[in-house]
C-alpha positions in Angstrom: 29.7 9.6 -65.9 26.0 8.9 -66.6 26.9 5.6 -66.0 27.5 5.3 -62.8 24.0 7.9 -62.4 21.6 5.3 -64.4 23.3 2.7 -64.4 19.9 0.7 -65.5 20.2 2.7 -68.8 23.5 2.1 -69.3 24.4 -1.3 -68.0 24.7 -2.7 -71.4 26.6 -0.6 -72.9 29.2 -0.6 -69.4 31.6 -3.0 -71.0 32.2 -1.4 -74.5 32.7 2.1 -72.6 35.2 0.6 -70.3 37.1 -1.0 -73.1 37.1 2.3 -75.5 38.3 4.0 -72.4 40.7 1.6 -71.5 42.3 1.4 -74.9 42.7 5.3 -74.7 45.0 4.8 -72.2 46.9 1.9 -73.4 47.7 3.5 -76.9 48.4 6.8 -75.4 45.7 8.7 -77.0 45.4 11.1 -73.8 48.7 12.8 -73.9 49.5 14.8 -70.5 48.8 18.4 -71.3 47.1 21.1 -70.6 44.6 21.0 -73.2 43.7 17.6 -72.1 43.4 18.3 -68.4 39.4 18.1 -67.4 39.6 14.8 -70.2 42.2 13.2 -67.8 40.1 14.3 -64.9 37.4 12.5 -66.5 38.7 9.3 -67.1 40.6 9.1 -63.9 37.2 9.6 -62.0 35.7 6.7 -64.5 38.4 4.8 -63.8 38.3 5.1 -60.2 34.2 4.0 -59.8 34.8 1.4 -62.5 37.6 -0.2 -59.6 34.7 -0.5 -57.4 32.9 -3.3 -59.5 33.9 -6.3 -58.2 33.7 -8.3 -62.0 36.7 -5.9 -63.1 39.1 -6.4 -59.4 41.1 -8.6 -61.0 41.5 -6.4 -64.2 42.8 -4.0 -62.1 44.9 -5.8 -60.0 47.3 -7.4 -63.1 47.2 -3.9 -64.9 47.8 -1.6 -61.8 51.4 -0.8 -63.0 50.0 -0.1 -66.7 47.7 2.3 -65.3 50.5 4.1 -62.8 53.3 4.0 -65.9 50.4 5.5 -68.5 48.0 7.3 -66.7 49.4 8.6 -63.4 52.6 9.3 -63.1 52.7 11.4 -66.7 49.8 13.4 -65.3 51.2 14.2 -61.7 54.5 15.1 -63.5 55.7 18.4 -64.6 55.4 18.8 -68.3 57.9 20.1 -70.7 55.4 23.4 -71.1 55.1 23.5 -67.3 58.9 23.7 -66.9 59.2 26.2 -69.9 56.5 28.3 -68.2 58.6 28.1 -65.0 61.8 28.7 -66.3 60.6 31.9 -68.5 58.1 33.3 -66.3 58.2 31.9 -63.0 55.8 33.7 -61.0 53.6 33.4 -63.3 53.8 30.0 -62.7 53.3 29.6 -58.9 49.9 31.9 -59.5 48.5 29.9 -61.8 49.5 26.8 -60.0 47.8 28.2 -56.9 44.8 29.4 -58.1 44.6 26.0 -60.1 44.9 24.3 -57.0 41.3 24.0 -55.7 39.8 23.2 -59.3 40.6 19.7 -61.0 43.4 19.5 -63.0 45.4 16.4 -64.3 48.0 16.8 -61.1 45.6 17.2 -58.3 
C-alpha cells in the first residue's frame, strides 16, 4: 500500500507489483480462509486503487469475471470451516461473526 502513499518512490516498480499480485490470484495462491483474511483484505484494497489508473481500465474490464470467479465470490462465501463452526457450535458462530463485523475480514 506504500504505493499508492509515494507513489514517486515506487512508480517503477508499480508494474512488477501488480503482476506478482495479479498472478496470486490467477494461480490461486490466496486460498479463502481464515488465516488468510487481512492478506485478502490487502490485495482486494490494492486491487481496488490499481482500477483507478486509467493505463490498467482495460485490464480490468476483459478480466472482471476472473476477478469475481477467483477473488470475490470464494471470499464473500461461507467456507467449509465457517459451516463446520456453525453447524457444531452455532452461537459461537453468530458472536464471532458479529463482533468481526466492524473489523476487515475477507466477507465484509
Amino acid at each position: 500500500m506504500y504505493q499508492f502513499k509515494f507513489n514517486e518512490f515506487f512508480s517503477s516498480y508499480s508494474q512488477t507489483f501488480f503482476e506478482r499480485i495479479w498472478g496470486m490470484v490467477c494461480n490461486k495462491q490466496v486460498p479463502a480462509v481464515k488465516q488468510n483474511e487481512k492478506l485478502i483484505q490487502a490485495v482486494i484494497r490494492y486491487l481496488s486503487e490499481m482500477s483507478t489508473y486509467t493505463e490498467l481500465g482495460d485490464f480490468f474490464k476483459t478480466n472482471m469475471m476472473s476477478l469475481f470467479s477467483l477473488l470475490i465470490v470464494p471470499n464473500i462465501s461461507l467456507t467449509h470451516d465457517d459451516m463446520e463452526e456453525y453447524e457444531y457450535e452455532p452461537e459461537s458462530f453468530v458472536r464471532n461473526d458479529l463482533e468481526e463485523s466492524d473489523t476487515e475480514t475477507r466477507r465484509r
